[in-house]
Every structure is written in C-alpha cells, then in structure tokens.
C-alpha positions as CSV (number, residue, x, y, z in Angstrom):
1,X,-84.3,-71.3,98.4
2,X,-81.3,-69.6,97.1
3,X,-77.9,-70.2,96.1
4,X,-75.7,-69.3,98.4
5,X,-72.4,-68.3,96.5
6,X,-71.3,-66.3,93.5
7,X,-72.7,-67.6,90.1
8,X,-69.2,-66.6,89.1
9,X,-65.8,-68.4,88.8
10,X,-63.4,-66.7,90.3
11,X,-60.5,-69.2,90.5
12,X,-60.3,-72.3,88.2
13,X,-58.9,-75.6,89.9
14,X,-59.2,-78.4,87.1
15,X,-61.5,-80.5,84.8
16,X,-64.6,-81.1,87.1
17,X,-63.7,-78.8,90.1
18,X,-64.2,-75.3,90.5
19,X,-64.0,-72.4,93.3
20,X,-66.6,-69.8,94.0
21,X,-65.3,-67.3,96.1
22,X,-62.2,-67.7,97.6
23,X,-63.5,-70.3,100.3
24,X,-65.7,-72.9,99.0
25,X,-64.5,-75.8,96.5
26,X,-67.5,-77.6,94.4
27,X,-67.4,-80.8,91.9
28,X,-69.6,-79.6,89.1
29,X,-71.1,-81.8,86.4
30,X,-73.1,-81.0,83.0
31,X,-75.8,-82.6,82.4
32,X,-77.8,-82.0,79.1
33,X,-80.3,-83.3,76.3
34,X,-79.8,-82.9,72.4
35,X,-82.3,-83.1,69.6
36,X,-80.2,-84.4,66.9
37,X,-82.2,-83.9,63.7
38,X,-82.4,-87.0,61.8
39,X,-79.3,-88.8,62.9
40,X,-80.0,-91.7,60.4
41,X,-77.5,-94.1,59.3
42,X,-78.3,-94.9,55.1
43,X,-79.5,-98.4,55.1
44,X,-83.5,-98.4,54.0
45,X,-84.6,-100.7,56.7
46,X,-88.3,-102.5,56.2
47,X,-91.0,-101.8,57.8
48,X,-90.3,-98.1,58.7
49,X,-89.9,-94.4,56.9
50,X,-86.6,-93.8,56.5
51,X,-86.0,-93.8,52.7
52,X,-85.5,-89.9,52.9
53,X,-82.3,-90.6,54.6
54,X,-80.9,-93.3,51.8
55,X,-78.5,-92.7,48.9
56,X,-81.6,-92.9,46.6
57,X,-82.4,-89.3,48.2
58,X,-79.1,-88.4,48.2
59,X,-78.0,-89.4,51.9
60,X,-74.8,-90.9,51.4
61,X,-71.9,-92.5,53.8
62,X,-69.8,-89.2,53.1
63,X,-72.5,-87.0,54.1
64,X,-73.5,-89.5,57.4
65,X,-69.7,-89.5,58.5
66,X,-69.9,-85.5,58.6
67,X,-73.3,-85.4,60.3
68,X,-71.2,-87.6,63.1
69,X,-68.7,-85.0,63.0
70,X,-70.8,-82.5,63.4
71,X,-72.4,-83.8,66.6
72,X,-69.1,-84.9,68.1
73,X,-68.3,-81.3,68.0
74,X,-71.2,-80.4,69.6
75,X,-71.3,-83.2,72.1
76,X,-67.6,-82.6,73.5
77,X,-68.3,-78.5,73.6
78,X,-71.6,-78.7,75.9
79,X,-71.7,-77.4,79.1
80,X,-67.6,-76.7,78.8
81,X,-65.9,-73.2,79.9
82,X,-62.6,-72.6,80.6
83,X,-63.1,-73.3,83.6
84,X,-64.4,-76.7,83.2
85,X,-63.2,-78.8,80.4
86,X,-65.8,-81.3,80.3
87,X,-68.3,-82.6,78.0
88,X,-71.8,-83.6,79.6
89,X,-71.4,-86.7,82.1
90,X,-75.0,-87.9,81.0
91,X,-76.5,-86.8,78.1
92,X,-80.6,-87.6,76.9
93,X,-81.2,-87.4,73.1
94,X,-83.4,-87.9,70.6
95,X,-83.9,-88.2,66.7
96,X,-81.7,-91.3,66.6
97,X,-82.9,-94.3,64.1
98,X,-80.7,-97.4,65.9
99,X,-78.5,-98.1,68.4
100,X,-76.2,-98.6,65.5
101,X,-76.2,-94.7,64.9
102,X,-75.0,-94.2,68.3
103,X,-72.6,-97.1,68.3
104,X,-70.8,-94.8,65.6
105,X,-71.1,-91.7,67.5
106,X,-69.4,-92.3,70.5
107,X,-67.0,-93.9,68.4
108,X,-66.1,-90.4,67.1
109,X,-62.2,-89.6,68.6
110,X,-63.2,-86.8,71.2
111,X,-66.5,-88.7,72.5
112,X,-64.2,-91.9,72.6
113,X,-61.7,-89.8,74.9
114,X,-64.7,-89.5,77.6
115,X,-65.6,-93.2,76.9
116,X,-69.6,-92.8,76.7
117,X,-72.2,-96.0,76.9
118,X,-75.3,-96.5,75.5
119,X,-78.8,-97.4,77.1
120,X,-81.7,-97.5,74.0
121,X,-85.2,-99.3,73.2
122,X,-86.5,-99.6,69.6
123,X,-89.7,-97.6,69.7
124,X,-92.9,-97.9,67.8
125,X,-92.4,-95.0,65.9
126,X,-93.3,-95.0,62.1
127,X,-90.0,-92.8,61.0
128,X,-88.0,-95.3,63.4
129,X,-86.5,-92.2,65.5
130,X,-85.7,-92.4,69.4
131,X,-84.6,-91.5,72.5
132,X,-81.6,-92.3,73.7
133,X,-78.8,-92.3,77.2
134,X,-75.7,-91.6,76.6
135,X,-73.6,-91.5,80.3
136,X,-69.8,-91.6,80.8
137,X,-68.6,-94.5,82.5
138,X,-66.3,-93.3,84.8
139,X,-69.0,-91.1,86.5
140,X,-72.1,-92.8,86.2
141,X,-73.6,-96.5,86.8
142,X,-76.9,-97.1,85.5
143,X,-78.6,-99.7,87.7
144,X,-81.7,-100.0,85.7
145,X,-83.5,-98.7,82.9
146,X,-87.1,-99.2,81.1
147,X,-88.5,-97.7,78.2
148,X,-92.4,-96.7,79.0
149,X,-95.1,-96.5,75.9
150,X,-97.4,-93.7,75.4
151,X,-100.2,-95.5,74.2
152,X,-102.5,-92.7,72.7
153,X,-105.0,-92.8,70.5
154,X,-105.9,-90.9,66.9
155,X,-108.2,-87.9,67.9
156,X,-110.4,-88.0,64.9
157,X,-112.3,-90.8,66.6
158,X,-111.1,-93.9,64.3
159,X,-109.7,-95.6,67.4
160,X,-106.7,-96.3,65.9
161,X,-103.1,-96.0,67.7
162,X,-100.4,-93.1,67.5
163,X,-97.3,-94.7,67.5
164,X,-95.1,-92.6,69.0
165,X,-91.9,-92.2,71.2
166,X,-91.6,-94.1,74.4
167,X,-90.0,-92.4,77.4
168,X,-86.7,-93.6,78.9
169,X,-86.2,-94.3,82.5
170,X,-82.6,-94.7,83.6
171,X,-82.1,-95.2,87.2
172,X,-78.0,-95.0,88.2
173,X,-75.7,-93.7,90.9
174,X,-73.7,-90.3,89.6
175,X,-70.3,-90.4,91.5
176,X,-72.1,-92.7,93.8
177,X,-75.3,-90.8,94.8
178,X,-78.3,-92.2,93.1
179,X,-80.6,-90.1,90.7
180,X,-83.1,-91.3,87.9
181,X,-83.2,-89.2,84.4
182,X,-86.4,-89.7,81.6
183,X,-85.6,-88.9,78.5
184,X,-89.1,-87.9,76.0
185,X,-89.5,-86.8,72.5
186,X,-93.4,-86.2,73.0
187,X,-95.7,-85.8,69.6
188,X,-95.3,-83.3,67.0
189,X,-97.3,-80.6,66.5
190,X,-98.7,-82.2,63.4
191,X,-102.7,-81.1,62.1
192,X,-101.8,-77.8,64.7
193,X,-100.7,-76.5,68.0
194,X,-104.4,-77.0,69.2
195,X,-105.6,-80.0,67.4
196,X,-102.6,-82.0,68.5
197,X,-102.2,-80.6,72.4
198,X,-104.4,-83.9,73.9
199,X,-101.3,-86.2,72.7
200,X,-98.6,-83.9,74.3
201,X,-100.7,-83.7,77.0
202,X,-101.1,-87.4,77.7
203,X,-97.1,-87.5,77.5
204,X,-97.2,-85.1,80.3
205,X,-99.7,-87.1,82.6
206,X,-97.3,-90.1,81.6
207,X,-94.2,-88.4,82.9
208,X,-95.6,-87.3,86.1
209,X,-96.7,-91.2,86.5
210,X,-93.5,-92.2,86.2
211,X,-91.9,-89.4,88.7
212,X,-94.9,-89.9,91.5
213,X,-93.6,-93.6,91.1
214,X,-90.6,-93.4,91.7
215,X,-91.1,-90.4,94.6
216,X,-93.5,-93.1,96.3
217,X,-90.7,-95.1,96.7
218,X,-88.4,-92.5,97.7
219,X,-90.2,-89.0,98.4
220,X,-86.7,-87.5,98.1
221,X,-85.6,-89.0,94.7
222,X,-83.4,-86.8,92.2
223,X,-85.0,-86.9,89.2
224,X,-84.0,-85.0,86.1
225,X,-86.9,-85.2,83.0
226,X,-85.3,-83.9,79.7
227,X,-86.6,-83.9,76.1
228,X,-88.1,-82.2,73.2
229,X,-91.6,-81.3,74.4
230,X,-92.7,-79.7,71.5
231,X,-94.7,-77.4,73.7
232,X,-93.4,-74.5,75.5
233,X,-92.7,-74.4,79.4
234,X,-96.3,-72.5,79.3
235,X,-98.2,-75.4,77.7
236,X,-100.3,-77.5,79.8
237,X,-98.8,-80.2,79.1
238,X,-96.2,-79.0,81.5
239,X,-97.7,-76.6,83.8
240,X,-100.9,-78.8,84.3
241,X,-99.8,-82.2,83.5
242,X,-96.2,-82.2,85.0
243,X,-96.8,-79.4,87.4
244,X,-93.8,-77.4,86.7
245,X,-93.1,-74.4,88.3
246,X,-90.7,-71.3,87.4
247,X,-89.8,-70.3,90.5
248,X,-87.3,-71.4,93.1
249,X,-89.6,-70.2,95.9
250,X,-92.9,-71.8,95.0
251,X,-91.3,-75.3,95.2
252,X,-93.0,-77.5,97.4
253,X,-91.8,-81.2,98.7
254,X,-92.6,-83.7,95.5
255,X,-92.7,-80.5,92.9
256,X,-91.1,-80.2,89.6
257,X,-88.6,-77.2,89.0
258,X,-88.4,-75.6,84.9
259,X,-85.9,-73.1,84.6
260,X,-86.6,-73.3,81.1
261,X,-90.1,-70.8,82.0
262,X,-88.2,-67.6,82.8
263,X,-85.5,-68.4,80.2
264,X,-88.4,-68.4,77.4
265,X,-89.8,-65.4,79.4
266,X,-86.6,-63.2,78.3
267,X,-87.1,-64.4,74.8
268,X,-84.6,-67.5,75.1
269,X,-85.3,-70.3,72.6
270,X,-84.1,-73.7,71.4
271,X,-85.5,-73.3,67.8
272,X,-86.9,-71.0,65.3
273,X,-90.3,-71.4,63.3
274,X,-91.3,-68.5,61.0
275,X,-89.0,-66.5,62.4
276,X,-90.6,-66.9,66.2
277,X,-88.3,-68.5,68.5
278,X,-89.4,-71.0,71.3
279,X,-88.4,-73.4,74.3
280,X,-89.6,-76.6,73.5
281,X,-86.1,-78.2,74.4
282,X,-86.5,-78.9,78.2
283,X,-85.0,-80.2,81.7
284,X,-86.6,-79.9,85.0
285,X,-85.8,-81.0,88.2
286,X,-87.4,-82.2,91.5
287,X,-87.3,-80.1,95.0
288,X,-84.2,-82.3,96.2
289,X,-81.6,-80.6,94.1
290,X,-82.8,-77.6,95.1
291,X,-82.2,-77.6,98.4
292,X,-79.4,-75.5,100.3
293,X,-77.2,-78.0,101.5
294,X,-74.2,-78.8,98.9
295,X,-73.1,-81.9,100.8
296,X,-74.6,-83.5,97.8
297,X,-75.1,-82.6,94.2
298,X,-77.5,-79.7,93.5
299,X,-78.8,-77.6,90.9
300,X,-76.6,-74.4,90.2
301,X,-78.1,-73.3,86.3
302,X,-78.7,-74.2,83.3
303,X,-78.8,-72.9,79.8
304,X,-79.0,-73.1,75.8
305,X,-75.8,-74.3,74.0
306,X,-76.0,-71.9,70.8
307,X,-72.8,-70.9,70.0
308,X,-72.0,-69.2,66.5
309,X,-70.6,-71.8,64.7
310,X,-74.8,-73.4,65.1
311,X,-76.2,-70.5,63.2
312,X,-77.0,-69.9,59.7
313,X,-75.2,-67.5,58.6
314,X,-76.9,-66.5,55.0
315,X,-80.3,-66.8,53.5
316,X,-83.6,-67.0,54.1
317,X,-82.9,-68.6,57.4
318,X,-80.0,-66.4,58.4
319,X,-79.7,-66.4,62.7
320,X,-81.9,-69.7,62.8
321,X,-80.1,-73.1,63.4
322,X,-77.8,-74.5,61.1
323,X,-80.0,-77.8,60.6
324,X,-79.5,-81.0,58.5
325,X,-81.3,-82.6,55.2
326,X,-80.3,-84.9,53.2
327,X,-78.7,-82.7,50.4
328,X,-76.5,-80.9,53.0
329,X,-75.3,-82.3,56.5
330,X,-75.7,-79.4,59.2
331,X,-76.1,-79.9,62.9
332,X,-79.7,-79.8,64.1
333,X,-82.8,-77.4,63.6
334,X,-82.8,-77.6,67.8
335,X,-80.3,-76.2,69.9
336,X,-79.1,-78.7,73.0
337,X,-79.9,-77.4,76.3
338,X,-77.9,-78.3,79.9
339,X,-77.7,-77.6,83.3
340,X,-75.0,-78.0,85.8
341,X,-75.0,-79.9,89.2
342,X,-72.8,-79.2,91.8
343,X,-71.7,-80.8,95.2
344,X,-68.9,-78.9,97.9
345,X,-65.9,-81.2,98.4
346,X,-64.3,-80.5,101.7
C-alpha cells in the first residue's frame, strides 16, 4: 500500500484543505496525543499524592496559570504549517490531575477560539494523574466513551493491586465518518525496564482486547490507540501484545500500523533519559486508514512536535525537553507526537 501523491504541498487552499499536485484536493486533519507533565492544579486534595504540586512546595497559582500558557501554545501549534492553520481536531493526553485542570485549559484564549470539549474518568491512580479527550466540536461527535481498568497485580508476589491508569475509549463520528480513539498512559518503568515489563505488557494485551472488540463488531473499524507507552515501538508490549507492525506492506486485514518503529529507527525520540533518546510517545492505526482509496479519511504521516522553543537551552540538560517542576513551570519532559488524516474532496 502506498500513497499515491506527493508528500509535498505544492499549492495551499485554506485552513483544513490542501492540494497535492496540481490535480487532487484533500481535507486534512491532525490528530495527536500530549504527555503534559504534571498538569496539576494547587489544591492538596485527600486521599491522593499531590502535595508536590501545592504552594507548600512552592506550586503556586502564578506558576499554574503559566504552565496553562505554556500548553496552550503548544496545543494551538501541533500539527500546523503554513499550509494548514489548524490545531489538532482530537487530541489524547495524559498527566492531568481533574477534569478541573482541563476545564482551565481549554479555557485558554487560542484553545477557546477552536472551542474544544472534554471526555475524562477519575482513575485509580495514587498521584491522581489521567488520561484525557480533548475533540473540537465542530469536527467531531463522540457517541460514546468508557474508561477500561488495568487491573494488574504487584509482581513481588504480595497479591496486592497496582493502581494504575485506565485506558479511554471514545467512540465518535469525525466530519461524519465514525472512528474510535484509546487513549493509555501504561506503568512506569519503576524497580527497572525488566522488572516492570509484565505490567506494560498486560496494558498491551488490554488494548488489543479492546481493539479485537470493537473489530468483531466491525472488522473494518478506524481505530487510532495513542499514549505514553513507556516502552519503545520494539517492546513487547507492542510488537507481541498489540501486534504492531512497521511496515506499510506487512499489514494484514485486523492489523495494527506504528509509524513510530522506523521513526525511533532513524534515532527519532519523544524524550531524553541520560542523555539516550526514545519513542515511548505513540499512535498507531488499523489497516482501514491505510488503504488506497481517499474517498474517506486515511493516514498520510505523522511526526514529533519538537520545535525549538521545547528545548533546553543551557545546562546540564541542554537539547533535552524543556520540562516542568514545581520551582519552575516549563512545558513537558515528553514531546507531543501527531499524525495527519486525509480524505479527497471532489
């Protein structure tokens, strides 16, 4: 399967439209997921860990209302060229304490503009972070949504629960053609890459349930699964668990697409760890949007938003992200990620 036309623009109509060549005329959307680092508002709230992100610690409103600035310049600049001025038409996230958090977000004056909703769940979580939807009304319509636990349990053999992140399910028509997104934050890496993999890898098994349900429904559903992985797109949690493939042409009917493999391949990353970059910032696809006909919306490419004004600049951690504490509001220690769908319009 290949695209057919020049990865190039040659002639810019307006906002969502663009030519390729001189012939063909295609509606293009971004879609993409954000980490958000900590996005906490500075209430201490009972019953979970958030008192790093309090005045106590230093975390005040001032320093909260810039974090939100922050984001709503990253927000409105994803995915946008000169071609195409607009910011993401559905966006996954994670990181977020509340639905309050967001509430304040999309708020901000240019995410206001684009008129964003919100679908979140309260997960179990013991810092009180989650995932969360964030979809522009006047392109999509969520019909449903569900939030679906990982239930795993501690690996030392106490029995006890991980609480975790659940995954999002969000169901909805994008300019009228029905396509279901998950958004996943799976475990950290916490104890060790090795020690911890059995978690990651039950959030793997747990996606895949929830995309071979919905493709026993419909065997040609559009489903997009997005998140911070905290594995690589060479982890078994995704090539075994997910069954993810790199390459166009070894996509079979019911098969998951990761153009993040060969972008990590040439050394592409969405965060820096002792000074080793990595992909664990992720979206893949299903065989349906990657088939030849653009009568509907397919995949065209996707990529790592990491524009300069992201990167530190000085110090130690010169060239990594410019990420947030409590002393200092940043942006993230993740870079988002996106892809673009497009659809020919006759």
């Amino acid at each position: 399967m290949k695209i057919k036309y020049s990865l190039l623009f040659f002639v810019a109509l307006y906002s969502n439209f663009v030519v390729f060549g001189q012939e063909k005329k295609f509606k293009m959307h971004t879609i993409a997921f954000y980490n958000v680092e900590n996005l906490f508002d500075i209430k201490d709230d009972e019953g979970v860990n958030d008192s790093e992100y309090t005045p106590a610690q230093g975390w005040t409103a001032e320093k909260y209302q810039q974090k939100l600035i922050n984001l709503e310049r990253v927000i409105s600049d994803i995915g946008t060229t000169e071609q195409h001025s607009n910011s993401p038409v559905v966006l996954g996230i994670c990181e977020v304490e509340n639905r309050g958090v967001l509430e304040d977000l999309v708020k901000r004056p240019k995410l206001a503009a684009k008129d964003y909703g919100i679908i979140h769940y309260d997960s179990p979580d013991g810092r009180g972070i989650d995932v969360g939807f964030l979809y522009q009304k006047k392109h999509f319509t969520p019909t449903s949504s569900l939030n679906v636990p990982l239930i795993i349990y501690n690996i030392d053999g106490s029995g006890k629960r991980v609480y975790t992140r659940d995954q999002l399910l969000v169901t909805g028509y994008l300019d009228g053609e029905e396509m279901h997104f998950i958004v996943n934050h799976w475990p950290s890496r916490s104890g060790g890459e090795k020690r911890s993999s059995p978690y990651r890898e039950a959030a793997g098994a747990l996606n895949r349930k929830i995309i071979d349900s919905l493709q026993k429904i419909n065997p040609d559903a559009k489903i997009i699964t997005m998140g911070d992985l905290n594995d690589g797109p060479y982890n078994k949690s995704v090539k075994k668990e997910i069954g993810a493939v790199a390459k166009k042409d070894q996509l079979k009917p019911g098969g998951i697409y990761n153009p993040m493999e060969e972008m990590s391949k040439r050394g592409i990353g969405s965060l820096a760890y002792r000074d080793s970059w990595d992909l664990f910032d992720q979206m893949m696809l299903t065989e349906p949007f990657l088939r030849d006909d653009y009568s509907s919306f397919r995949y065209w490419k996707a990529g790592v938003f990491n524009k300069p004004y992201l990167i530190q600049t000085t110090g130690q951690y010169k060239g990594y992200p410019l990420r947030n504490s409590p002393s200092e509001p940043g942006f993230s220690d993740h870079f988002a990620v996106y892809l673009y769908l497009i659809k020919e319009v006759k």
